[in-house]
VOTOR-965986 format. One record per atom (N, C-alpha, C): x negated, y, z negated. Coordinates in pm, whole numbers, padded with zeros to 5 digits, always signed. Atoms other than C-alpha are relative to their C-alpha. Layout:
XYZ...
This chain:
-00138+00002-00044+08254+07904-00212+00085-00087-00092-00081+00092+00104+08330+07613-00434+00061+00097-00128-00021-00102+00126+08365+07921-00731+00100+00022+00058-00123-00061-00021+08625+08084-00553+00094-00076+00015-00176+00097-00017+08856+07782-00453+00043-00010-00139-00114+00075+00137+08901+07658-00826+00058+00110-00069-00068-00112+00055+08995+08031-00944+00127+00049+00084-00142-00068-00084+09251+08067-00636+00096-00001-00030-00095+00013+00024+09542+07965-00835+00028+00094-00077-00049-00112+00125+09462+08253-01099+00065+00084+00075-00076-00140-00022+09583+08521-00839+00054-00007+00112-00072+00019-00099+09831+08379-00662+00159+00112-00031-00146-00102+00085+10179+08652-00651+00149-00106+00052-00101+00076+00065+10475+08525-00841+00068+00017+00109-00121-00035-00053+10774+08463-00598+00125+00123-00042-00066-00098+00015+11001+08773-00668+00165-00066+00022-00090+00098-00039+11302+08535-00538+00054-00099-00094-00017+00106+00107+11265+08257-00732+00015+00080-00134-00025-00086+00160+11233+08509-01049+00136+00070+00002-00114-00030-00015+11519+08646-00959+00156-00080-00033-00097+00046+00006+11747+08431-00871+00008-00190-00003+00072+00125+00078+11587+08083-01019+00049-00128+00130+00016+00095-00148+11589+07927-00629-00135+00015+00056+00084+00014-00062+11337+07872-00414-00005+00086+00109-00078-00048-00120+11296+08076-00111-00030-00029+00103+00073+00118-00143+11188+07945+00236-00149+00034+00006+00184+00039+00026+10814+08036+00164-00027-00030-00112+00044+00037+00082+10795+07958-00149-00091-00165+00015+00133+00061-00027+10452+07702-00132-00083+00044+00099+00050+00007-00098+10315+07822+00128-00142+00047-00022+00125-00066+00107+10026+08010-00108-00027-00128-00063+00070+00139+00035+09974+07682-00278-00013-00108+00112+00032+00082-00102+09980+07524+00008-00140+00019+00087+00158-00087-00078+09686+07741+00197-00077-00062-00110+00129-00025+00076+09493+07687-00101+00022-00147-00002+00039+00101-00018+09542+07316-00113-00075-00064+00124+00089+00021-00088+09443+07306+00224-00208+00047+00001+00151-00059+00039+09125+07526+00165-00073-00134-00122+00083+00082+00083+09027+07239-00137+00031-00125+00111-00032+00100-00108+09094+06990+00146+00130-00166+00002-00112+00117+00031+09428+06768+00053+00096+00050+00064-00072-00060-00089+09522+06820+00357+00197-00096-00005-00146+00037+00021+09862+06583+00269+00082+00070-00063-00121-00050+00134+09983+06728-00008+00032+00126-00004-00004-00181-00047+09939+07105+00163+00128-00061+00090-00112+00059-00066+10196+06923+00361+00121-00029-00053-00126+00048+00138+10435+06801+00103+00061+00126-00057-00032-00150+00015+10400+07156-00022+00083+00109+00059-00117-00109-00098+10494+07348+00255-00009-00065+00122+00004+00073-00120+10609+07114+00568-00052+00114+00119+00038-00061-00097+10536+07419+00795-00094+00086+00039+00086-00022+00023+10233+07471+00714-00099+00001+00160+00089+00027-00168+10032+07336+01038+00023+00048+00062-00002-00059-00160+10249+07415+01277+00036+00156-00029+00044-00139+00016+10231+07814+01154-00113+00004+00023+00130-00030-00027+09891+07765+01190-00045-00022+00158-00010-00040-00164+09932+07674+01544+00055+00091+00041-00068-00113-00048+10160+07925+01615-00132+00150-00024+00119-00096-00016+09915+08203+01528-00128+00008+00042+00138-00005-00033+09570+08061+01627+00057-00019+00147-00024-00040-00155+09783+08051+01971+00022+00142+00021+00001-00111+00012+09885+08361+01898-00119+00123+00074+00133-00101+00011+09535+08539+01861-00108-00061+00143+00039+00052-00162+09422+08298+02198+00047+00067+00068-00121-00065-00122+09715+08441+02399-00056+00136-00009+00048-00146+00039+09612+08785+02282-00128+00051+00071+00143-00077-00027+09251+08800+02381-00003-00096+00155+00051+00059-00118+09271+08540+02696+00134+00000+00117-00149-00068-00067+09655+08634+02825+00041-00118+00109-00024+00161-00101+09766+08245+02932+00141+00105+00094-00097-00040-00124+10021+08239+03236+00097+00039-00088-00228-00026+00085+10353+08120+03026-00061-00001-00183+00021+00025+00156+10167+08169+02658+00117+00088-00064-00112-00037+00028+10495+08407+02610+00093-00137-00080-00088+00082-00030+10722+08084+02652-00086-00120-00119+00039+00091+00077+10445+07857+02459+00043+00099-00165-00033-00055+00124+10492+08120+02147+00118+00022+00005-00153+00013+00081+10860+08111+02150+00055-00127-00012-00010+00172+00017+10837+07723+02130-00040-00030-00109+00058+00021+00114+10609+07762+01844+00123+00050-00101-00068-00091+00025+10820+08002+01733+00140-00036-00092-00156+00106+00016+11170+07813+01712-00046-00125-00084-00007+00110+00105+11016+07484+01565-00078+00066-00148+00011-00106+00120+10855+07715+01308+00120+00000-00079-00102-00069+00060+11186+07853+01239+00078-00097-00076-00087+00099+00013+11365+07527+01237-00053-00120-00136+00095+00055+00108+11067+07350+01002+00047+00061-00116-00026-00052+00124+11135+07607+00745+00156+00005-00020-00145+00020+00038+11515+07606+00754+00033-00154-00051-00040+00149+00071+11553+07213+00719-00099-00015-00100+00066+00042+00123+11300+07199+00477+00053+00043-00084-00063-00094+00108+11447+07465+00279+00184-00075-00053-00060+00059+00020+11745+07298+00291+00012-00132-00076+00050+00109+00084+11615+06978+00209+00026-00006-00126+00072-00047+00113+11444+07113-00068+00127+00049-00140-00139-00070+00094+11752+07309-00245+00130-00054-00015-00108+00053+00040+12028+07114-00178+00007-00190+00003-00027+00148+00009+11961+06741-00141-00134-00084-00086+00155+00016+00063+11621+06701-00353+00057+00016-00165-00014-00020+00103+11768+06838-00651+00121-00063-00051
């Protein structure tokens, strides 16, 4: 497994966004970010892409809710849902207009 992490960066796909229009776009890291997590720096997968984790909660609730059908797991995934949304907007923000 160790073979495949250190080649993961060869075939990662280019942002289409950023080539475009030489910005960032609100996922841009989020592929270097997975893969820093996978080599285990788990901070700096953080630094990368702040909404990293809590996407990963949002879907491993997701795929729970799905197969075990909680009471209010509706109401818990549109909680995830929203700070999701809100993670990647202020970051993105952050990121593009007060960083640079």
């Amino acid at each position: 497994m160790l073979i495949f992490l250190k080649g993961l960066e060869d075939y990662m796909l280019p942002c289409l966004w950023k080539q475009t229009f030489n910005i960032d776009c609100m996922g841009c890291g989020m592929q270097r970010s997975i893969a820093l997590i996978l080599h285990g720096d788990l901070v700096a997968a953080f630094y990368m892409y702040p909404a990293i984790y809590s996407l990963i909660a949002l879907f491993s609730f997701l795929l729970l809710h799905l197969k075990f059908h909680f009471k209010n797991g509706h109401r818990i995934i549109l909680g995830l849902f929203l700070l999701n949304i809100s993670i990647i907007v202020i970051s993105f923000i952050i990121k593009t207009f007060l960083i640079n």
